[in-house]
C-alpha positions, -999 to 999 in steps of 0.1 A, spaced: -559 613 571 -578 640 582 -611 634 600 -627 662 577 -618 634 549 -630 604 566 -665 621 574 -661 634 537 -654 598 523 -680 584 545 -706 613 536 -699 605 499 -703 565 505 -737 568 524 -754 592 492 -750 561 473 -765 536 503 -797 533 487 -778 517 456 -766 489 478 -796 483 490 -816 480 457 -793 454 445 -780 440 476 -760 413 456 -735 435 446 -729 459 478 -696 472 463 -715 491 438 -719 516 458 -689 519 470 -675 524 431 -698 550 421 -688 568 452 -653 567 447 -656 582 411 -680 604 424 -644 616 447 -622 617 419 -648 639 398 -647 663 427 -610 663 425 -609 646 461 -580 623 454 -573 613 486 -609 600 497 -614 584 466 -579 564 477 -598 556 509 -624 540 494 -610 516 466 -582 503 496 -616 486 508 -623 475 476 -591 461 470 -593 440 501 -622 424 491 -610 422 459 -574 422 456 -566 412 416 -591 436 403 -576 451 374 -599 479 374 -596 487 413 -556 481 408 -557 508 379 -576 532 397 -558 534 429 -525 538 409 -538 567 394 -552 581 423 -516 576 438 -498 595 408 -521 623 405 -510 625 445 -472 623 437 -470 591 456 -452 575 424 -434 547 444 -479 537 454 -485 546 423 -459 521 408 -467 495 429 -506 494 419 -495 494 384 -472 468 387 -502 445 407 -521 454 372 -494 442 357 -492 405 372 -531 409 373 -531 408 332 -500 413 315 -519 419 281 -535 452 297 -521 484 277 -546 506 299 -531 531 318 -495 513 313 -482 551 295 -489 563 333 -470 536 345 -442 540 321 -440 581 339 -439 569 377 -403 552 370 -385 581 360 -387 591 394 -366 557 404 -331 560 401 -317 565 365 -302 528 361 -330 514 371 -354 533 352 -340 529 321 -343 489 323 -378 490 336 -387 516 307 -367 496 282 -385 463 293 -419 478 295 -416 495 264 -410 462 248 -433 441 260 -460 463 255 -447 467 218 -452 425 220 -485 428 233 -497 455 205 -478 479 187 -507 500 176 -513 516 213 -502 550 222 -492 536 254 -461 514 239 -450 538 226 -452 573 251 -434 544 269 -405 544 241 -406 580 246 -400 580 280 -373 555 279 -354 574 250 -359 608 267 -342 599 297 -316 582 284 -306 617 274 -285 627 238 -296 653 216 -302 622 193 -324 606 220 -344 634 229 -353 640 192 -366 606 188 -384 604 221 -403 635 205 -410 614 175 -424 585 195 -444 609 214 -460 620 178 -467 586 166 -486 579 199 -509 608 191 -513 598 158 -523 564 168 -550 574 191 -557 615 188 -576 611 217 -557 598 241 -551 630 264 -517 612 284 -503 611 249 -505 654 243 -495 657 277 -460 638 271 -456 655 240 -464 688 256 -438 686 283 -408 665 258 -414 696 237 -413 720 263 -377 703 276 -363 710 243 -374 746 243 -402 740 217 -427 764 234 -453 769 209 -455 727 205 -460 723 235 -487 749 240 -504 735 211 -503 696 227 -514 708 258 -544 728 244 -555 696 226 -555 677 262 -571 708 277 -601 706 248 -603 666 255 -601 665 294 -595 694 320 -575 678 351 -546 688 371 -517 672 345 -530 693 317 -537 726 336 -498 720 349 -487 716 316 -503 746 299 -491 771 327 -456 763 327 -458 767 287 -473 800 287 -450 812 311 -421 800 292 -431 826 267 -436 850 289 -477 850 285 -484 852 323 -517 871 316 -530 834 298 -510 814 325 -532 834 353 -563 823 335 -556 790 330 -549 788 369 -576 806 381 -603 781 364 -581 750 376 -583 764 412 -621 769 407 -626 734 396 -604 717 420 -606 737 448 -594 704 472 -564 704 452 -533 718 467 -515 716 430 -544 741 418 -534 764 448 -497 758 437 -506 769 400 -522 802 413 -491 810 435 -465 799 406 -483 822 382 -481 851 408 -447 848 417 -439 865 380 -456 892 386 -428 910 405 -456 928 426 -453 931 462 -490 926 459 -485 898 436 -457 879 456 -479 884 490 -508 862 478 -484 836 459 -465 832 494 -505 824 508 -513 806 477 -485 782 486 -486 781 525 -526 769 518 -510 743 492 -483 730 519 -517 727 545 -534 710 527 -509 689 521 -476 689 537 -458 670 510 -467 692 482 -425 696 469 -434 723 442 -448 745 470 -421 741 496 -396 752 468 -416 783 455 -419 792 492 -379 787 495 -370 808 469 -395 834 477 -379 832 513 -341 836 499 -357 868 473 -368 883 506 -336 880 524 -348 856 547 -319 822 541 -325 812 573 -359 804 569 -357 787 536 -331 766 550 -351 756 578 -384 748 553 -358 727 532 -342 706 563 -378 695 573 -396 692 540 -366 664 534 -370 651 567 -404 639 552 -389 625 517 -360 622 500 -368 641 467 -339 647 444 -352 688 434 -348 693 474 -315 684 474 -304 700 451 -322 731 462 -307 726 498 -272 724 479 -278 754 459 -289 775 487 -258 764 508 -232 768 485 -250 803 481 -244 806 521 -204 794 520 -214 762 535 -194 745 511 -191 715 529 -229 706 542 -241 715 506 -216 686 496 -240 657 506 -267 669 487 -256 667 454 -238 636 460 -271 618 474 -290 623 441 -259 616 417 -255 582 435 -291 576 428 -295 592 396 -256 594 381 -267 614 344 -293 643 367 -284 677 353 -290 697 378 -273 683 408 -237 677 383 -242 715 371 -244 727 411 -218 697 422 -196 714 392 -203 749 405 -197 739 444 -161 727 432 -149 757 416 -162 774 446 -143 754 469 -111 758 447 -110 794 454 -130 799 415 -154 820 403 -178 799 384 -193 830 370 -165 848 353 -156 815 344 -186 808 323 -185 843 307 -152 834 294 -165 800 277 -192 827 262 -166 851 251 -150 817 235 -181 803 217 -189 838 197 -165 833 169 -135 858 176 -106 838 184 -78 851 211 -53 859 181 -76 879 164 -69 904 194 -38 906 196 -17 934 188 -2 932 150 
């Protein structure tokens, strides 16, 4: 950690000095106040500094345990993030709070072992109390990724019933929002995440509502919805990331120039911000520059082992003719995550590729199939 965050963690803790002094049997009070005082200010990372004292002086506290998972989510650290929940967990295995949040690090495990945490989760909390949203954005979760058409449409229903159940639960609207979006159900998902947006303005929600717009092609409402998260959480490289995303459609040179700053300032404040590496990649290949996004990829994985860069890497090098190092790449996530789309559509591609194929014309023939003219219908009478 920075020493800019340690002095800003420490500045934070010594406004609230005078609290621990009035009531000097309860010292940590301070200390609590200060760290939400962090996370209201968006300052994830020194709120995180402060409750790892907390926890060591009290190391079952539910509510410490909670608050440091989230604090680890909203920072991408999901394997932290799980691990806090899972101490709530042993802490009180009644506790539904913040178990939907829970239920969302695992995806990111390996597919196998995702779907039995999910499915044992789901059901216990359904045990505990089957009138929580949580249980059942949990079901959702666990039926989403287990990935038929038939699946996916009842993972949107469990998403529904956990709204209904609790219409203010913002987590709830956010997992509807982005099940909805998945299954191309754009205006859906812009009405879910406008809901959370009215209930609480943080970074999931802002997220969600850009990448909806922009599925629609409203970048004009995407720009203004990034614009005010980057004004309210200006310590937040994913604010910086939104800005950037949204200016990458423009097309502008003007427009691409300050999305490739908006997402250099993302990556420095923090170096393992994924969805900025890749927007900076893929401006870099735009730009003719491969050898650069190559080199950004190589060392952004050098850092962690994150299934969208590896599949990105194995993109770009098949794209290059480097059939054989983009290999690897794809085979890494499918051994982790056997059912992940992306990485069997580019492992599919890089084998016709390597078979002298061109995936390309290929798939305009299955289109040319699929439009209802059969082959004998032109031939020659």
């Amino acid at each position: 950690m920075s020493d800019y965050r340690i002095s800003s963690a420490h500045s934070t803790l010594a406004a609230f000095q005078g609290i621990g002094q009035a009531q000097p049997r309860a010292p940590w009070l301070c200390e609590v106040v200060a760290a939400h005082a962090c996370t209201e200010r968006y300052e994830h990372r020194d709120s995180l500094q402060i409750y790892a004292g907390l926890q060591s002086q009290f190391p079952e506290n539910l509510y410490i345990l909670l608050e440091s998972a989230k604090a680890h989510l909203l920072l991408d650290n999901y394997h932290d993030a799980a691990k806090n929940y899972e101490m709530a967990r042993v802490a009180d295995e009644c506790n539904m709070a913040g178990m939907d949040l829970y239920a969302s690090t695992m995806i990111h495990s390996a597919q196998e072992v995702a779907l039995t945490k999910l499915n044992e989760l789901s059901h216990s909390m359904m045990q505990v109390d089957s009138n929580r949203p949580e249980a059942w954005s949990a079901a959702a979760l666990y039926s989403d990724l287990k990935g038929s058409c038939e699946d996916r449409e009842q993972a949107l229903v469990f998403a529904e019933r956990a709204i209904h159940l609790d219409n203010h639960h913002v987590c709830s609207y956010v997992l509807y929002g982005y099940l909805a979006l998945s299954s191309g159900l754009a205006e859906k998902a812009i009405t879910a995440f406008r809901v959370a947006y009215q209930l609480r303005r943080e970074i999931l929600v802002f997220q969600g509502l850009v990448e909806a717009y922009l599925s629609v092609g409203k970048v004009k409402e995407a720009l203004t919805i990034a614009k005010e998260a980057l004004q309210l959480m200006k310590n937040d490289p994913k604010a910086l990331y939104l800005i950037g995303r949204v200016l990458a459609q423009t097309q502008s040179v003007e427009g691409r120039a300050k999305a490739r700053k908006a997402f250099t300032n993302a990556i420095a404040k923090d170096k393992y911000c994924t969805d900025a590496v890749i927007s900076l990649v893929r401006l870099d290949v735009d730009e003719k520059k491969p050898q650069d996004a190559l080199k950004r990829l190589e060392q952004h994985l050098e850092l962690e082992n994150n299934p969208s860069v590896q599949c990105e890497l194995g993109e770009l090098l098949s794209k290059l003719h480097k059939y054989q190092e983009a290999l690897p790449h794809f085979h890494t996530v499918l051994a982790a995550q056997p059912k992940h789309e992306r990485a069997k559509r580019g492992l599919d591609r890089l084998q016709k590729l390597i078979k002298g194929l061109d995936p390309d014309a290929e798939e305009e023939d299955e289109e040319l199939d699929e439009d209802g003219v059969e082959d004998e219908d032109l031939d020659d009478d």
